[in-house]
N, C-alpha and C positions, 0 to 999 in steps of 0.2 A: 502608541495606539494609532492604528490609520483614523487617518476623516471619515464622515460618512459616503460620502462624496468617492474616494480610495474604496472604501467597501462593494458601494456601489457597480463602480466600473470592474473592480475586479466578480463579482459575481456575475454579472451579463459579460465577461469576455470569458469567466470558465462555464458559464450555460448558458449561452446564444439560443437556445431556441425555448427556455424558461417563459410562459407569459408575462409583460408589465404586471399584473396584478400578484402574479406565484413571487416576481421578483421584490414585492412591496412589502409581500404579506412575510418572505424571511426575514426582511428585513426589520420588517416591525416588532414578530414572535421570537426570531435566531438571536445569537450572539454568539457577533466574534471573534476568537482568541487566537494571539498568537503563541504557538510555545515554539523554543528552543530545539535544538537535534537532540536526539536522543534522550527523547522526555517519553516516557511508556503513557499514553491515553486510554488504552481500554485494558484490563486483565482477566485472564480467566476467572471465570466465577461472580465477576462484577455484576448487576444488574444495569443495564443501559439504559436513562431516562431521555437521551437523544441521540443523534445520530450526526456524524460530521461533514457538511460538502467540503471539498477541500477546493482552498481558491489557488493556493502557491504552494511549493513546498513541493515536499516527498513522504511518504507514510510505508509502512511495510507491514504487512499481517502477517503472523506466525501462530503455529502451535508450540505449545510448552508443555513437556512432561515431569514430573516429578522430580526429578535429578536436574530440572532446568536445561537441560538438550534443545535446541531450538529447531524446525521446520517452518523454513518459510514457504508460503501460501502464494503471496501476492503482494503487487505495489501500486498504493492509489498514489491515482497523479492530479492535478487541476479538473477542476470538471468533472471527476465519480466521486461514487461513495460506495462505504462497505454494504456488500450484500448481507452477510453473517448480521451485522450490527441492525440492517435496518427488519430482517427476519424477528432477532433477539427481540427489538425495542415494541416490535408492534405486537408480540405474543407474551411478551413482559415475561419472557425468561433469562438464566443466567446467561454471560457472553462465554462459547468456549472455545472462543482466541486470544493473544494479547495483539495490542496495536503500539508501533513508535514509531518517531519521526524517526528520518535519514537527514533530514536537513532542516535549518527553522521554516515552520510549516504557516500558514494560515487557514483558519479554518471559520465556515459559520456554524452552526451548535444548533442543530434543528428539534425542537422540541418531541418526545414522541405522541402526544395526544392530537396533534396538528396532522400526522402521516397519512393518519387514514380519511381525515376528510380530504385530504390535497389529492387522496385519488380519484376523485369522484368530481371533484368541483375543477380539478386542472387536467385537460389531455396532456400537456407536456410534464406533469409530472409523474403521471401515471405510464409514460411512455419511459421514461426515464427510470425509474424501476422498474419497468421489466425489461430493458436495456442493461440496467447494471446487473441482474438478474442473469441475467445469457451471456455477458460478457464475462462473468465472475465462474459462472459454471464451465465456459469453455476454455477459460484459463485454468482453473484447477484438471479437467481432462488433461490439457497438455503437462500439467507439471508431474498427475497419478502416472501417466505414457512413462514419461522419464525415469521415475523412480522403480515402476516395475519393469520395467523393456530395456532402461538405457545402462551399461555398464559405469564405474563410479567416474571415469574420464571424460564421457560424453554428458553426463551430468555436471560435472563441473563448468565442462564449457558452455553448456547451456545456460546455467545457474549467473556466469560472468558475463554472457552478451545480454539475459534478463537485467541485471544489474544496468549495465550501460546503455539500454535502449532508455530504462527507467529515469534513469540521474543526468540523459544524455551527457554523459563526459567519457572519453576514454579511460581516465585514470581513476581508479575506483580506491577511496580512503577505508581498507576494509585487511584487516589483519589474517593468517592462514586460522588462527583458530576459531574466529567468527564462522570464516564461510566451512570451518570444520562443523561446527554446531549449529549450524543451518541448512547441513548435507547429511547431518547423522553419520559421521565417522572420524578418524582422526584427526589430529593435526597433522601429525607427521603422513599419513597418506596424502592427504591436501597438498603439503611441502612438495612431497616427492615428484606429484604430477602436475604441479607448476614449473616444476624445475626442467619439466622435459617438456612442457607447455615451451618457455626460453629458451630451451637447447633449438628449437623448432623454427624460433623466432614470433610466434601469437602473442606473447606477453614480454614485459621485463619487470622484474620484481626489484622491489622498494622498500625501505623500513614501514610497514604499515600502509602499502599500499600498490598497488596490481599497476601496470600501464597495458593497456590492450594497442594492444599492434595491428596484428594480421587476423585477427581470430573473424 
């Protein structure tokens, strides 16, 4: 469990421009937890009693259909938060996304009855949602672009330079049938045009996991 002190410094170095008082009053109201990768925090259907800043770490929002298909959405990094989640928590409806880590994440746990006075009493928070707000919205345009405009080859490569701009690492610890079920189509299609991704030189593939090259 970090100090308060670690808490502290990690929330003013992922929201610098947060007021001393917005930073007190999280810390007073919030609570924060670390989990582990690949720990699911929100699921479809849940009701959301808070909303999560994230201070470290990696998060991924996806949708989930009945047969458990996965589409991903988006990747919080230090410093946002869900727009879905913070829409959900304030209209006290169900969530209908899930959320998990990619890596052990930290997070503060913003209460939802706190949201709506913080937007009135803090410019910096009230700027900050509707920052994540436009940023969340013009992320999902580019990935709708892709899904209807881009062939399944240029979605992939899209899908793996979002991964790595996200996790900033080249080598991305991610299996063909993962980013199969997070592209909505096969494995063996995934297989295929990775493999001529390698023939190319962009990638070199790994037991469970991609090396980005040239892409």
């Amino acid at each position: 469990m970090a100090t308060q002190q670690v808490q502290d410094d990690l929330l003013r170095k992922s929201y610098p421009l947060f007021e001393d008082q917005l930073v007190n009053e999280i810390e007073e109201l919030g609570e924060f937890r670390t989990f582990p990768a690949n720990e699911i925090l929100m699921r479809k259907g849940q009701y959301i009693r808070s909303t999560m800043l994230v201070l470290n770490g990696l998060i991924k929002v996806y949708r989930e259909d009945d047969d458990g298909n996965e589409f991903l959405m988006y990747y919080l990094k230090p410093g946002e938060a869900c727009a879905l989640s913070l829409v959900c928590a304030a209209k006290h409806e169900a969530s209908p996304i899930m959320a998990k880590t990619v890596v052990e994440t930290e997070v503060m746990m913003v209460p939802v009855d706190t949201m709506s006075e913080w937007m009135s009493k803090f410019k910096s928070w009230y700027q900050f949602v509707i920052e994540t707000y436009r940023a969340r919205f013009d992320e999902l345009l580019v990935t709708l672009d892709n899904v209807a405009f881009r062939s399944m080859d240029e979605r992939l490569e899209f899908y793996l330079k979002r991964a790595k701009d996200a996790q900033q690492t080249t080598l991305l610890n991610i299996s063909h049938q993962e980013i199969a079920q997070e592209l909505n189509t096969s494995r063996e299609v995934i297989s295929r045009l990775l493999k001529k991704m390698e023939q190319k030189g962009l990638v070199g593939l790994h037991r469970n996991a991609i090396e980005l090259k040239n892409l």
